[in-house]
Each structure stands twice: as structure tokens, then as C-alpha cells.
C-alpha positions as semicolon CSV with decimal commas, in nm:
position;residue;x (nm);y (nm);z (nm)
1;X;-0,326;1,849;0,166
2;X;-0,247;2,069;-0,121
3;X;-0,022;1,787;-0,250
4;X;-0,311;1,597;-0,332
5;X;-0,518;1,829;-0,466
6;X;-0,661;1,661;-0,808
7;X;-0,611;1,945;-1,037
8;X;-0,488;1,813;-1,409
9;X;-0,300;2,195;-1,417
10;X;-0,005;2,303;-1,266
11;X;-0,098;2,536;-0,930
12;X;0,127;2,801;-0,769
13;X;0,074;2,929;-0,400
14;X;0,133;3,210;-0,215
15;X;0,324;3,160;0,120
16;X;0,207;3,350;0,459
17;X;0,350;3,374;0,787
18;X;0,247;3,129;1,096
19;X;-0,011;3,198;1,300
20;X;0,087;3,273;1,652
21;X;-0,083;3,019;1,908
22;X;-0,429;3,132;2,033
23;X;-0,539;2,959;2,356
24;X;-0,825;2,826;2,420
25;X;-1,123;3,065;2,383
26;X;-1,412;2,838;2,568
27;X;-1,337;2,660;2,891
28;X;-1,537;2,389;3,023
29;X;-1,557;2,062;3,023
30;X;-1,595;1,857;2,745
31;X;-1,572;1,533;2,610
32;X;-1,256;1,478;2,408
33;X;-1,378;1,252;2,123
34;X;-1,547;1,447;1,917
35;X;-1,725;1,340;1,520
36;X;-1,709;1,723;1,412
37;X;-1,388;1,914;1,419
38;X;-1,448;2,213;1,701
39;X;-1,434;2,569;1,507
40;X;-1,182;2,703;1,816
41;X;-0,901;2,579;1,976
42;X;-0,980;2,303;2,230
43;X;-0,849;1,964;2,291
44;X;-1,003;1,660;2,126
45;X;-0,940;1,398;1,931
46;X;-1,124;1,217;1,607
47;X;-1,137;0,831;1,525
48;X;-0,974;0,722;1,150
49;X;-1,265;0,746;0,892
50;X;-1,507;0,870;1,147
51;X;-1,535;1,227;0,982
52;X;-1,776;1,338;0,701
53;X;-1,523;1,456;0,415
54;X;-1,531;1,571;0,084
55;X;-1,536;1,393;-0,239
56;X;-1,325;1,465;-0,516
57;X;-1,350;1,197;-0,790
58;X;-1,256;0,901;-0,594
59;X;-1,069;1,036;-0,377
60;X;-1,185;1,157;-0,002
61;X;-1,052;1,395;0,191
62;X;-1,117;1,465;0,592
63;X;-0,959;1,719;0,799
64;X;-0,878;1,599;1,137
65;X;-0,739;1,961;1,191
66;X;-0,832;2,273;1,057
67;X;-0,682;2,596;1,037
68;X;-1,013;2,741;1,299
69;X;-0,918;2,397;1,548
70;X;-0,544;2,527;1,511
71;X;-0,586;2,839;1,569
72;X;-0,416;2,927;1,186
73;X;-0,144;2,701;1,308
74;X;-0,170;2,412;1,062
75;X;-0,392;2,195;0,837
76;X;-0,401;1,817;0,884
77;X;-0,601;1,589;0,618
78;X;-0,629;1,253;0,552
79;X;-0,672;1,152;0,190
80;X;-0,823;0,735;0,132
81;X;-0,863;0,669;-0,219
82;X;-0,816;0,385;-0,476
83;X;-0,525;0,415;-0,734
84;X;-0,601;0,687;-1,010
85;X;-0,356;0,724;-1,325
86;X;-0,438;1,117;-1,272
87;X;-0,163;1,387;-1,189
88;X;-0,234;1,677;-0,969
89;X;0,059;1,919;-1,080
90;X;0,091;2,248;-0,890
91;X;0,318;2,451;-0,647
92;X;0,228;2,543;-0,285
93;X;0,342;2,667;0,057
94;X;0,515;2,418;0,273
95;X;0,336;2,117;0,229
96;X;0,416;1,807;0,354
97;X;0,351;1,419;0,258
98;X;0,329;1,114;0,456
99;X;0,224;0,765;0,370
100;X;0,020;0,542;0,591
101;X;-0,107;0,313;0,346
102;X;-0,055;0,194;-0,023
103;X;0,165;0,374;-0,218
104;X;0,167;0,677;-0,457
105;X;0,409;0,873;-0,653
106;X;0,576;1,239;-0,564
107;X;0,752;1,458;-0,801
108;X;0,922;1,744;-0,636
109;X;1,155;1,944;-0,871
110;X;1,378;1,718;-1,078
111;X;1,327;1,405;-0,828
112;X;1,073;1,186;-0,777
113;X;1,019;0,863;-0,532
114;X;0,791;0,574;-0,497
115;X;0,660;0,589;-0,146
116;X;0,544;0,287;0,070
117;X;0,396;0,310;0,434
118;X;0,659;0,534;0,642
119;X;0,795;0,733;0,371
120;X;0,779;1,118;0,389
121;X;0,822;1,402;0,157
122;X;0,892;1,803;0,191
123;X;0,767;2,029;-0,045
124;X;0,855;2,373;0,032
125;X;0,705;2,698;-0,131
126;X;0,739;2,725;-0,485
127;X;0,834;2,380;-0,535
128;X;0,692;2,215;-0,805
129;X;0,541;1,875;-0,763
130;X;0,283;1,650;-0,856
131;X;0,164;1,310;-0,747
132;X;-0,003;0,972;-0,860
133;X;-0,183;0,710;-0,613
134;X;-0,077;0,361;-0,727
135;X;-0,243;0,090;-0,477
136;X;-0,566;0,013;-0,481
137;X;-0,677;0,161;-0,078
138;X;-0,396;0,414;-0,075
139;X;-0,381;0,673;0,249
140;X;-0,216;0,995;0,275
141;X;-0,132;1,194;0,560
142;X;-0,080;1,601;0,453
143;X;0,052;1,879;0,673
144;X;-0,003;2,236;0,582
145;X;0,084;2,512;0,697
146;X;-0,057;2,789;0,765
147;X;-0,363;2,650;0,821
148;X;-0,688;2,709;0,709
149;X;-0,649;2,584;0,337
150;X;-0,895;2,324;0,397
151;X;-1,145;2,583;0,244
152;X;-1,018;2,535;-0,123
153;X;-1,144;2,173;-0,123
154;X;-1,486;2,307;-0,034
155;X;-1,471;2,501;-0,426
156;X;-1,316;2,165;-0,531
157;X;-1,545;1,930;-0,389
158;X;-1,804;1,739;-0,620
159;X;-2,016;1,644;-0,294
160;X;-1,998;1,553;0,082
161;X;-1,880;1,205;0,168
162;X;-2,014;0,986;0,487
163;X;-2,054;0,656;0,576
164;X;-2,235;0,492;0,844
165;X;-1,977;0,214;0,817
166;X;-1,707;0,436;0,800
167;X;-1,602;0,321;0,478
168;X;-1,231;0,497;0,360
169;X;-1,392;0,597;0,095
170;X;-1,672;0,514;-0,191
171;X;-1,616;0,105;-0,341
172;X;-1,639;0,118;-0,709
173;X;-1,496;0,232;-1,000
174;X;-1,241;0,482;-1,057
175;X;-1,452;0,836;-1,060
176;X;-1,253;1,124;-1,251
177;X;-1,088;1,459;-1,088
178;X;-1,179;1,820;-1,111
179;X;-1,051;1,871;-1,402
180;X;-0,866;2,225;-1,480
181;X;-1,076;2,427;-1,704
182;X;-1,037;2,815;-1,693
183;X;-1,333;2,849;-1,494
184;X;-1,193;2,635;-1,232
185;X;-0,851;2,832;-1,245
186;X;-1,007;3,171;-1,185
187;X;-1,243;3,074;-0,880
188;X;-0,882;2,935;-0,717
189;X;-0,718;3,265;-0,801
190;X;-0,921;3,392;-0,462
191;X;-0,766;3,103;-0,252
192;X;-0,381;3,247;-0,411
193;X;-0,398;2,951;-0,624
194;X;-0,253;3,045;-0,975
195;X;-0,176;2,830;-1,271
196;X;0,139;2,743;-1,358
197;X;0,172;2,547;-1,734
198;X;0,522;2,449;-1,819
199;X;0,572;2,173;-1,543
200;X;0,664;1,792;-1,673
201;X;0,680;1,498;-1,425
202;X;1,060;1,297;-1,513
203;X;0,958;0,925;-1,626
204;X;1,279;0,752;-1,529
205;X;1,220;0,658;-1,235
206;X;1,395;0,312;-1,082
207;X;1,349;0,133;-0,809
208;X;1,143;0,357;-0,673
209;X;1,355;0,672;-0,704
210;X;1,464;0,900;-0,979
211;X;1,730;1,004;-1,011
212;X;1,834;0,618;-0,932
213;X;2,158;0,692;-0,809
214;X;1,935;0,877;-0,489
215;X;1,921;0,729;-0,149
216;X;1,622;0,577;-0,097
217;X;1,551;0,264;0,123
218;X;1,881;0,160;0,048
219;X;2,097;0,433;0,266
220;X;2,068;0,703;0,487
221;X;1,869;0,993;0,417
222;X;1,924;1,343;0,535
223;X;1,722;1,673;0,623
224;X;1,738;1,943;0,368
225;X;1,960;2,239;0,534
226;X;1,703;2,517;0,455
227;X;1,414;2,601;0,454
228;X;1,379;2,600;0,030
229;X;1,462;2,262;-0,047
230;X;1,264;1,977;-0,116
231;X;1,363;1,626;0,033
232;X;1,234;1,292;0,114
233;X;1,272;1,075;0,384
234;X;1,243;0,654;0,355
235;X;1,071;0,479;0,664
236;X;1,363;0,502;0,936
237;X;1,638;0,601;0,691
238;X;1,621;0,944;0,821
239;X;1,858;1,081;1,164
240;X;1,667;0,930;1,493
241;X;1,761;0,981;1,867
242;X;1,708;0,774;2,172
243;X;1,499;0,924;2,491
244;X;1,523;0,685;2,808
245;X;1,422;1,015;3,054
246;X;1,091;0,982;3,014
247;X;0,955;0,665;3,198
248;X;1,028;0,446;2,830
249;X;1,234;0,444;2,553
250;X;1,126;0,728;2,260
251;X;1,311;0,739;1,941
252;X;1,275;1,111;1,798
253;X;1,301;1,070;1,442
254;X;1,274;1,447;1,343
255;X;1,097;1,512;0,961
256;X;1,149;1,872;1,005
257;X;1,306;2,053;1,253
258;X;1,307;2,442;1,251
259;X;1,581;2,467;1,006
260;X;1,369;2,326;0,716
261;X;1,051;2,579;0,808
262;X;1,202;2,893;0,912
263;X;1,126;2,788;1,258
264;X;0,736;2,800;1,169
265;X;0,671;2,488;1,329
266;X;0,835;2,067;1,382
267;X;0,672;1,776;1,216
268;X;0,858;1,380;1,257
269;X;0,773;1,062;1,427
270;X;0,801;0,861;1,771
271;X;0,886;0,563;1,836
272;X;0,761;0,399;2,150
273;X;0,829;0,126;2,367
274;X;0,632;0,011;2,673
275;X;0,672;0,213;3,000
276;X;0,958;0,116;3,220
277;X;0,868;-0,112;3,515
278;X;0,767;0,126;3,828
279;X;0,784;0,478;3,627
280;X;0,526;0,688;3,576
281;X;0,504;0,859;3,201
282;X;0,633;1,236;3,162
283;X;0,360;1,488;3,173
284;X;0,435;1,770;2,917
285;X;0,267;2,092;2,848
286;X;0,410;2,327;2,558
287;X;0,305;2,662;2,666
288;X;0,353;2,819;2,308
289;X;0,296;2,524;2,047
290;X;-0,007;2,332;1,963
291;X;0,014;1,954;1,905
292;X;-0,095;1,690;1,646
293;X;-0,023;1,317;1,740
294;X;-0,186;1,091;1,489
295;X;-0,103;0,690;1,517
296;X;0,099;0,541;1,267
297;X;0,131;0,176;1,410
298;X;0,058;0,023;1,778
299;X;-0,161;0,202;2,015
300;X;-0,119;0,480;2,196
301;X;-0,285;0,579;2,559
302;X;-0,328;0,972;2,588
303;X;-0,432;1,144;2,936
304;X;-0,571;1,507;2,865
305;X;-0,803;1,731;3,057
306;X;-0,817;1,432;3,304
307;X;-0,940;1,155;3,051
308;X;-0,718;0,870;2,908
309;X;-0,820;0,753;2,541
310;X;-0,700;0,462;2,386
311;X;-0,564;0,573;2,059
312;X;-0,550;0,324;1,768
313;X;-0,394;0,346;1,384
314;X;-0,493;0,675;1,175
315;X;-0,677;0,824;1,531
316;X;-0,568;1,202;1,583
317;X;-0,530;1,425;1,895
318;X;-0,528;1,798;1,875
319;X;-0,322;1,934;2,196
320;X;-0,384;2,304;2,221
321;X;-0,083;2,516;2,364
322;X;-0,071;2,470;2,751
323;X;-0,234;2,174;2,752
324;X;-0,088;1,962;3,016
325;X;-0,106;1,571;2,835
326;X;0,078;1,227;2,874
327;X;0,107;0,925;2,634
328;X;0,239;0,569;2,666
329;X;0,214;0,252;2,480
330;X;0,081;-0,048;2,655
331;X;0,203;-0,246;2,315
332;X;0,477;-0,341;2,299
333;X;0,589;-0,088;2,010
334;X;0,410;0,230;1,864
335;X;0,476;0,443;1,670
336;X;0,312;0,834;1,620
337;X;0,328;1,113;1,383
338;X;0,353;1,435;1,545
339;X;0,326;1,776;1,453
340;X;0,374;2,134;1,661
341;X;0,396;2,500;1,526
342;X;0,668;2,743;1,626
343;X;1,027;2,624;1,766
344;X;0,895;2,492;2,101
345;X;0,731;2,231;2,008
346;X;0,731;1,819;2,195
347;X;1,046;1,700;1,947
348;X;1,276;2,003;2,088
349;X;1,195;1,938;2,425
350;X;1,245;1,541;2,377
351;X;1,587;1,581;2,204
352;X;1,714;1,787;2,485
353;X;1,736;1,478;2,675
354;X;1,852;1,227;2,379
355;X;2,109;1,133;2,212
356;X;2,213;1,047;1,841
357;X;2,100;0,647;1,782
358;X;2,152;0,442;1,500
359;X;1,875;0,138;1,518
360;X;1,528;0,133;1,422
361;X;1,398;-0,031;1,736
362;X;1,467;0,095;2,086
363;X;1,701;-0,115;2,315
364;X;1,585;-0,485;2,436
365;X;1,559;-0,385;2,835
366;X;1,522;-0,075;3,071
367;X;1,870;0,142;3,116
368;X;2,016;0,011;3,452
């Protein structure tokens, strides 16, 4: 994602409007797991590490959805890399941060927080920000969006990464970032990417928060209440909501709703407990929204286009608009990042049916 773009300069970014939805533009059928990301909107879904990315110092990037796959939608990319003492300073439009493993840094503004496996971060348009991997196999999850910014990291991009092991990324040591020389900063000026100089990271941060009088895995934390302001969320400190409707338990632990994004599209997790004894999973189909699920921890099964695919930790599945699709977990608890443009998207429908729940887990047996 932007976020993690490697730049030792301060960036600013232009913000555009959503694309609307656009359906699916070949029909037939095809298989659903897929090594190359499809250039139109279709449904499939890519295996953790088993795209070619792009190499940027140490760090590897791999776009499990592009803006073409989206439709303009949104931008998903996975970043593995090994702990860097390099900044990437710069401002964007709404980005997003998630971590999945390891840890890293993220200033936003005058805050900052440590973030472990869970935690999430909003970065709205001209926000400033910047951001330091600590652990040694760190992975990021980024949401963009609009979509489609995936092309600045081919400009960026010392070479093409694969493995035939499927490696994160390279073993060895630390290799250094694009650095921000004034060549650099005028090929980005195409891609509305403009330097911005005066930014400083705060140093004071404690406990894994600055300021250190901030919630952060020690209390609630809340949604920002516009669409401006940058937040964080710790792993299941944020609201959550209990679904039993739906042939298991869900927990809808909304990130951003429409509120936060000017209703340009939903991004939070799901918590999921084994179907109920005797029901059958809901089938859903979002006639206006395209959908990211990408596993955070369990398994998840997905039926789509009349296949069922096991789904396993840092697998993605792209859901185009009017796609009808189920999902279960035959563990017993999983746990899913999801993601859906515009204001119907699979949160608003599930939190029709939910309500307001103050646990972590879902309940210990079936409603009565």
C-alpha cells in the first residue's frame, strides 16, 4: 500500500472519487485459483506468497487485487519483509494498515502506535504518516482506494521477485530503499505523488503508543467520526457485534464503516465460529459492491461459481458484485479481513441482523 511505500521523502497524494462497480466483462467458466491476478473483474482467489511481486530493497510487495481485478474499486497488497530502520514519510488518499505478522511502527499526524498482529490503522487523505518494520518476517496488509495505485511500485521497483518455494521474501541481509533523489520525485509527480519536506516522526513513544496517555491494548478504541481523521484500532479493542442469523455465530468488528470514507466503501474483520448443527450457511450476493476476504487466522471454506476452496492464513478471494458466494469455518474459530466498496457492502448487510457485543469470542453453544 502507499503506507509502505519506501520513499526516505515525505509524499503527498491526490484523492479521486470511487469507482462505480463494473460487472463482470467475460463469462465462462473458470477455475477460481488463479497465480496471476485477472486484468477484469472476475472471481478468483490467490494463495499467500504464491504471486510474483516486486522488490523494493528488502521489502516485497504482491497485489492480490488490483485496481483492473476491482474494477477501480480498490488496491489490496501484501508487503513481507525483514525489519528495516528506514522511514517511508509521505501523505496519501485513504490508505489503510493492517498487521498480520511482526510488528512495525505508524505515525499518523501527532500519534503514533506500535502494532502487533490484529492491529489496524486509518490514514485518510492528507494525513501525514510514515512507518518503520521492526520484526525480523514482518507482514502488512494495505487497502487503497481507489484502486489502481499498484502502478507506482512498478517506477519504484528495483526488480521482479519470485520464488519457486514461495519464499515471503529474499533471506539475507537488509537491502536499502529507493531512496528520494529529485529524479525519483519528478517521475512520481505523474502518479500525483508530490513531495512534501517539513514532516518529523514524534520519538516518545511508550508502550507502544504516543501520546502514552492513548488507548491502546489497554481500553477501548473507537472509530474516527469522519471521514478526515486518522485512528487506530488494537486487535479486538475496537466496537464488535454478534450475528447468530446466519447458520453460526459472526462477530462484525467494523474498521471502517461509511462514515470514516464518505461512504466510498467498508473495510473490518469477522469472526467465525463453526456452523450450527443442522443449518446450512447464508448465501449472499451484493449486487453493487465487490468483495475482498483475506484470512487472518483459522480456515475458511468459500463456495463461488459452484466450487468450494479451502481458504487458509494470508489466502485472498476477490468477489465481484453479484456474485452469489458462501463461507463457513470447519475450525473451530476464524477469523477474516474483509473489504467492499460503496455503502452496500457484506458488514452492512451482517449488522442488520446483529447486535452490539462486548467479548472477543462468540458464545460457548448454539442460541436455543
Amino acid at each position: 500500500m502507499l503506507g509502505f511505500l519506501p520513499l526516505l521523502v515525505p509524499i503527498a497524494f491526490g484523492l479521486h472519487a470511487t469507482a462505480s462497480p463494473t460487472f463482470l466483462s467475460k463469462r465462462s467458466t473458470l477455475e477460481l485459483v488463479v497465480t496471476s491476478v485477472p486484468d477484469y473483474v472476475r472471481p478468483y482467489i490467490v494463495r499467500a506468497y504464491s504471486l510474483d511481486g516486486l522488490a523494493v530493497g528488502s521489502q516485497v510487495y504482491r497485489f492480490p487485487v488490483t485496481g483492473p481485478a476491482s474494477g477501480g474499486a480498490f488496491t489490496l497488497i501484501s508487503t513481507a519483509a525483514p525489519a528495516s530502520d528506514a522511514l517511508g514519510i509521505h501523505k496519501a488518499h485513504y490508505e489503510n494498515f493492517f498487521c498480520l505478522r511482526g510488528s512495525f511502527r505508524l505515525w499518523a499526524n501527532d500519534e503514533a502506535r506500535l502494532f502487533t498482529p490484529g492491529d489496524y490503522g486509518a490514514v485518510p487523505p492528507s494525513t501525514n504518516h510514515t512507518f518503520q518494520i521492526v520484526d525480523p518476517f514482518s507482514e502488512l496488509v494495505g487497502v487503497i482506494s481507489p484502486g489502481g495505485f499498484e502502478d507506482l511500485f512498478t517506477v519504484l521497483a528495483q526488480s521482479n521477485y519470485t520464488s519457486v518455494l514461495e519464499a515471503p521474501f529474499t533471506a539475507g541481509p537488509v537491502a536499502a530503499t529507493a531512496g528520494g533523489d529529485a529524479s525519483i520525485i519528478t517521475t512520481l509527480e505523474k502518479y500525483d505523488v508530490y513531495a512534501e519536506l517539513e514532516y518529523s516522526p514524534r520519538t516518545d513513544m511508550v508502550n507502544g503508543s504516543a501520546p502514552s496517555t492513548a488507548a491502546w491494548h489497554n481500553a477501548p478504541n473507537t472509530l474516527a467520526t469522519d471521514a478526515a481523521t486518522p485512528f487506530f484500532v488494537a486487535k479486538d479493542y475496537g466496537p464488535r457485534y454478534l450475528n447468530n442469523a446466519t447458520g453460526q455465530y459472526q462477530i462484525i468488528e467494523p474498521l471502517l464503516t461509511p462514515t470514516q470514507t464518505d461512504g466510498n466503501f467498508t473495510m473490518g474483520n469477522i469472526i467465525l465460529s463453526r456452523t450450527f448443527a443442522r443449518k446450512t450457511p447464508a448465501v449472499y450476493t451484493l449486487p453493487h459492491s465487490h468483495t475482498a476476504l483475506e484470512v487472518v487466522d483459522g480456515q475458511l471454506t468459500l463456495k463461488m461459481e459452484k466450487e468450494t476452496v479451502e481458504l487458509e492464513i494470508g489466502d485472498v478471494a476477490f468477489v465481484p458484485a453479484g456474485t452469489a458466494f458462501s463461507y463457513w469455518s470447519q475450525v473451530a474459530y476464524t477469523k477474516i479481513l474483509y473489504i467492499g466498496n460503496g455503502t452496500q457492502t457484506l458488514d452492512q448487510q451482517l449488522l442488520g441482523n446483529a447486535a452490539s457485543w462486548d467479548y472477543a469470542v462468540f458464545p460457548s453453544s448454539p442460541p436455543s
